[in-house]
Structure formats: C-alpha cells, structure tokens
VMD Tcl script that draws the C-alpha trace (Angstrom):
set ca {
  {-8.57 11.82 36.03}
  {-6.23 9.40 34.70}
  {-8.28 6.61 31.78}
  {-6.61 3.47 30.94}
  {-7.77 1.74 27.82}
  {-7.66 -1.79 29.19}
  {-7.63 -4.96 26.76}
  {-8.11 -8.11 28.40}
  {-5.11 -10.31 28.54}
  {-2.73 -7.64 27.25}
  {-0.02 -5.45 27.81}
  {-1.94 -3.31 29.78}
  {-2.32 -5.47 32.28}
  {1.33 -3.98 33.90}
  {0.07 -0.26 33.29}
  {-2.99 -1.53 35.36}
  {-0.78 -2.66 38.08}
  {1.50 0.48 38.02}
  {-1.41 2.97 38.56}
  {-1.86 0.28 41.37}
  {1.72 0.77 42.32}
  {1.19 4.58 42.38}
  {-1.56 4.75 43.98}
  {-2.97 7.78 41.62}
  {-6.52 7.87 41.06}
  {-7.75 6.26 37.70}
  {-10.76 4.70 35.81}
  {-10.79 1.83 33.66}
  {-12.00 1.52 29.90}
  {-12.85 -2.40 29.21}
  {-12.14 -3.95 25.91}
  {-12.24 -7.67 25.21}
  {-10.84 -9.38 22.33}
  {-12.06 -11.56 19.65}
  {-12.77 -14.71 20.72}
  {-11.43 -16.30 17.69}
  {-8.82 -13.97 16.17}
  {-7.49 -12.63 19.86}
  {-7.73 -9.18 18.33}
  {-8.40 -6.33 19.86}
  {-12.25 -4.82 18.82}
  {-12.18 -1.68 16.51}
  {-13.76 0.96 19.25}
  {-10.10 1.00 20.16}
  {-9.31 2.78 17.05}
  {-11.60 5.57 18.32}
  {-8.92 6.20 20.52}
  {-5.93 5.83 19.15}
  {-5.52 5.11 15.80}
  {-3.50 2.01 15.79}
  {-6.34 0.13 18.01}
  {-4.26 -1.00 20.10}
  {-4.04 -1.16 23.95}
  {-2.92 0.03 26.35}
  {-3.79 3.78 25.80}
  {-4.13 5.99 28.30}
  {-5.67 9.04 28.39}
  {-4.42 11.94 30.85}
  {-6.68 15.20 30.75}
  {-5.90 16.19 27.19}
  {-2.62 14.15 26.65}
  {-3.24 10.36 25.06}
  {-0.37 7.96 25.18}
  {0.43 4.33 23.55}
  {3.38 2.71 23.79}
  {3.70 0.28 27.18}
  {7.36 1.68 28.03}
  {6.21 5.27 27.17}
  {3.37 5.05 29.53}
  {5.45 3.72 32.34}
  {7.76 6.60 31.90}
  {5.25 9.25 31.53}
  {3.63 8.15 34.83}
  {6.99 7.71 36.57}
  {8.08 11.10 36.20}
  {4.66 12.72 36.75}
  {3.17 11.08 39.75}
  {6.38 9.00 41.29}
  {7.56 12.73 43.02}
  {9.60 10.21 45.27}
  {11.15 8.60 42.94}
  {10.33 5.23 44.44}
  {10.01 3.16 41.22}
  {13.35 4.21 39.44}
  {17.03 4.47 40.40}
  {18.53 7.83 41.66}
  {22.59 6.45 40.58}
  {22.87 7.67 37.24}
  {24.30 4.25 36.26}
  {21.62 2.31 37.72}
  {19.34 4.80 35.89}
  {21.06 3.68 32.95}
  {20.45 0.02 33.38}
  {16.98 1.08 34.05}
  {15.90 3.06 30.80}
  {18.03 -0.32 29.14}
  {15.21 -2.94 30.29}
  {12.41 -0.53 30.06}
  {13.48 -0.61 26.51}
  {14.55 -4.58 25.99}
  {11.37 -5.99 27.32}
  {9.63 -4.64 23.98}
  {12.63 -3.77 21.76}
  {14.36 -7.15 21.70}
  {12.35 -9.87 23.86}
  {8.55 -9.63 23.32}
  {9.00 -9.81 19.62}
  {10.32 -13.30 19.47}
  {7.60 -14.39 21.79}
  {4.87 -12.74 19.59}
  {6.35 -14.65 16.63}
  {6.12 -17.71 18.77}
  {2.34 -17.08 19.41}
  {1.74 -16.31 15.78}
  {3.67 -19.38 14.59}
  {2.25 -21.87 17.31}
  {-1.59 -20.82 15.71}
  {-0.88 -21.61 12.20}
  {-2.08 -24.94 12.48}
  {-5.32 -23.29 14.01}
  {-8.77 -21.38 13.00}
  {-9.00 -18.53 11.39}
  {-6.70 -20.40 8.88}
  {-8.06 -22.42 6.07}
  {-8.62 -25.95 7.30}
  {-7.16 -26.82 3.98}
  {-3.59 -25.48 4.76}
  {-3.48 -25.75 8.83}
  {-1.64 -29.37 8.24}
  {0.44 -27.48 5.86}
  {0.98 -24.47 7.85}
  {0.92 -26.10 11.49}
  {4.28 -28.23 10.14}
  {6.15 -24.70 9.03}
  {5.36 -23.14 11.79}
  {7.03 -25.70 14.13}
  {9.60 -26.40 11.78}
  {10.64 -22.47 11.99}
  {10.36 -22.70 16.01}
  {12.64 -25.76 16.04}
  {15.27 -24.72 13.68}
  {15.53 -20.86 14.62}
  {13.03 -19.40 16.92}
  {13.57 -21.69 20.00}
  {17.19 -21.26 19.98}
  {17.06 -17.47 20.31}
  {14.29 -17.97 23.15}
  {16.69 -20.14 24.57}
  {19.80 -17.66 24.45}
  {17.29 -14.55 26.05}
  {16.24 -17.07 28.84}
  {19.79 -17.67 29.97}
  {20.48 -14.28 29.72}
  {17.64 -12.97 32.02}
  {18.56 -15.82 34.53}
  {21.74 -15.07 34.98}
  {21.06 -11.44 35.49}
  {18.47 -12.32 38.27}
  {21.50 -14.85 39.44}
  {23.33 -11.45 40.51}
  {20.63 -9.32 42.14}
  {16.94 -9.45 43.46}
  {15.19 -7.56 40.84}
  {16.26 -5.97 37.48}
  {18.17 -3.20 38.49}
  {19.51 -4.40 41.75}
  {17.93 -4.82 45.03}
  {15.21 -2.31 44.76}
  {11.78 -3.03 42.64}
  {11.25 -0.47 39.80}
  {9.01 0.16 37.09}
  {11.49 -1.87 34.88}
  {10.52 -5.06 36.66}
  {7.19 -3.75 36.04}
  {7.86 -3.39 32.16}
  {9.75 -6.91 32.27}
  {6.75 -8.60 33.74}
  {4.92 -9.05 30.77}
  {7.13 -11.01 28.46}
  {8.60 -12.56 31.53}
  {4.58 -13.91 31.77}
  {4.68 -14.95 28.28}
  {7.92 -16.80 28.23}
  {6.76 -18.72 31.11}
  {3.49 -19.55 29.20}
  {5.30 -20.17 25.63}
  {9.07 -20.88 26.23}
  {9.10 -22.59 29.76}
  {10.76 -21.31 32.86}
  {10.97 -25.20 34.18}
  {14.80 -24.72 34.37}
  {14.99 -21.05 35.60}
  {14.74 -21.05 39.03}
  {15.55 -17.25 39.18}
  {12.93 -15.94 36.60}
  {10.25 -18.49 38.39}
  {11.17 -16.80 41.71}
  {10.56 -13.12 40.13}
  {7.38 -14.18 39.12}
  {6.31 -15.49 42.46}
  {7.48 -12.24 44.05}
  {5.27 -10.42 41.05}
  {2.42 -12.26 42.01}
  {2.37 -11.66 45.35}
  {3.04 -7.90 45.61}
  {-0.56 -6.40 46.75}
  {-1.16 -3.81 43.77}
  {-0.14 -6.88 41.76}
  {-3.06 -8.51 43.12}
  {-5.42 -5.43 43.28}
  {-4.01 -4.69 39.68}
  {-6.26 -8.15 38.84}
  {-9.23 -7.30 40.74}
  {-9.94 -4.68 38.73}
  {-8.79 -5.57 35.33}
  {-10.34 -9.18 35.32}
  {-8.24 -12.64 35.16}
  {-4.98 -12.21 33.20}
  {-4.29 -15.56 30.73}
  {-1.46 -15.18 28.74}
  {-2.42 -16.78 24.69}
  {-0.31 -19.39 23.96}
}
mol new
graphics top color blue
foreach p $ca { graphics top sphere $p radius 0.5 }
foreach p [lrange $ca 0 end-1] q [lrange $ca 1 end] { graphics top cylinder $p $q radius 0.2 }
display resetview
C-alpha cells in the first residue's frame, strides 16, 4: 500500500489530495513542524535523506520531489488518463506547469516567506530591526515586482480557459495549487479575479475537501 510522508502545512498537502483524486488506497505518515523554526522534524530524514516532505513510499520504490510524485502516480494508477491531456500539445502545456509551479514560481514565494521573518524569532533580537528593514527593502525594490509580473501572467492564462491546460482539470492544476495558495497568502490575489475563482473551484472539489479531513487544517506560513 501506497505511504505518504505528510508534513503539516506543506507541499504535500496536493499529493494528499491527488491520492484523493485517484481514489487508490493509501495511509498517512504525520509529521508536524517546529513551532518556532517551521521546519520539518528530523524523523523525516529516516526516510529520505533530505528530510523533507512529501515522500512517498510505494512497496519498495520511495519518491521526493512534489512534481515527480504527481507524475509517478499519474501514469501508474490514472489507467484512464483522466488527470492529464491525451493531445500531444496539450500534453506539452501540461508537463510545462507541472514543472513552473516549482521551477520558476514557488521559489520567489519561498524567498518572500524567508525575507518577511527576518524581523522575527529565531533571529537575534539584536539584529531583527536591522534585518526586518533589509528584508522589506529587498521585497520592495526587487522581489515584489517579479511576484507582480508571475501574477499577471497566471491571470491572464486563466483569462483564456477554465483550468491550466484548458477546460479539463488535471494534475497540473493540482501541482499549481500550492503556490497558487501561497501567493494568495503572501502576494495578494485582491486584483485577480481569475486566480481567486480557481481557488474557489479548488476548494470546493470533494477530494479537495476529503484531502483536508485526513491531513489536518492546511495554513499557508506567511
């Protein structure tokens, strides 16, 4: 049987709700981060090296990597191919969000989180003033901007079809959700109507919702 290695408030929140999506039989692993360092706890490491989650663990096979897990389970237990494209150009656009959402977006937004908790515990009190200013200097004179210039992007894409790759839901909306989530939480959507309307429709799919049932509330950090 299929083992996700589930951290709380993480990435694996979307493998969560793909197994969901699948409908494949699984059991979940709980982890919960440090309270005051949001990192993940070092039993992780037990299972994959880089303690980091999500891992999942399929009879002897043991996979990190968010986008590789998607794929792994789309080709293994998605025999219908309901979650990706059969056009080989849509396919195309498909394996190109599957690899944006971590490859180009989520980084700016982890930056973002790192830079908006300079100011904050576990650094020195002595340097937070210090640190807190640099951090929103480099957010107002660079890191913002680009933000801003992914945001537009993404809503004009949604501007021009219902999901990611067209009409039809796929396990690249599934692998967009995430930094979509964290954008709204660090970014703003307030003047994306489009990307606020994907999230809606996220939120209300049922393995979305049985996805948090079993994995526990999902806060994005700020």
């Amino acid at each position: 049987m299929i083992t996700l290695h589930h951290l709380n408030n993480s990435r694996s929140q979307r493998i969560l709700w793909f197994l969901e999506e699948l409908g494949v039989p699984y059991q979940i692993q709980r982890y919960q981060r440090d309270s005051l360092t949001m990192l993940a706890p070092v039993e992780l490491q037990k299972i994959h090296p880089l303690g980091k989650s999500p891992v999942l663990v399929d009879g002897d096979l043991t996979l990190a990597e968010s986008g590789a897990i998607i794929e792994y389970l789309q080709e293994v237990y998605d025999e219908q191919e309901v979650f990706k494209p059969t056009d080989l150009r849509a396919r195309q656009e498909y394996r190109y969000w599957l690899h944006y959402a971590e490859g180009s977006l989520m980084p700016l937004l982890v930056m973002k989180l790192v830079l908006n908790r300079l100011g904050l515990p576990p650094v020195p009190w002595v340097i937070r003033p210090l640190a807190g200013a640099i951090g929103k200097g480099v957010q107002k004179g660079y890191l913002d901007k680009q933000i801003a210039t992914h945001r537009n992007y993404l809503e004009q894409h949604l501007n021009k079809s219902a999901w990611f790759v067209g009409n039809a839901f796929s396990a690249a909306d599934i692998q967009m959700s995430f930094p979509l989530e964290a954008m709204a939480g660090r970014g703003g959507l307030d003047e994306c109507p489009q990307l606020q309307n994907f999230l809606q429709r996220v939120h209300a799919r049922p393995a979305y919702q049985r996805a948090l049932e079993q994995g526990g509330p999902f806060i994005m950090p700020e």
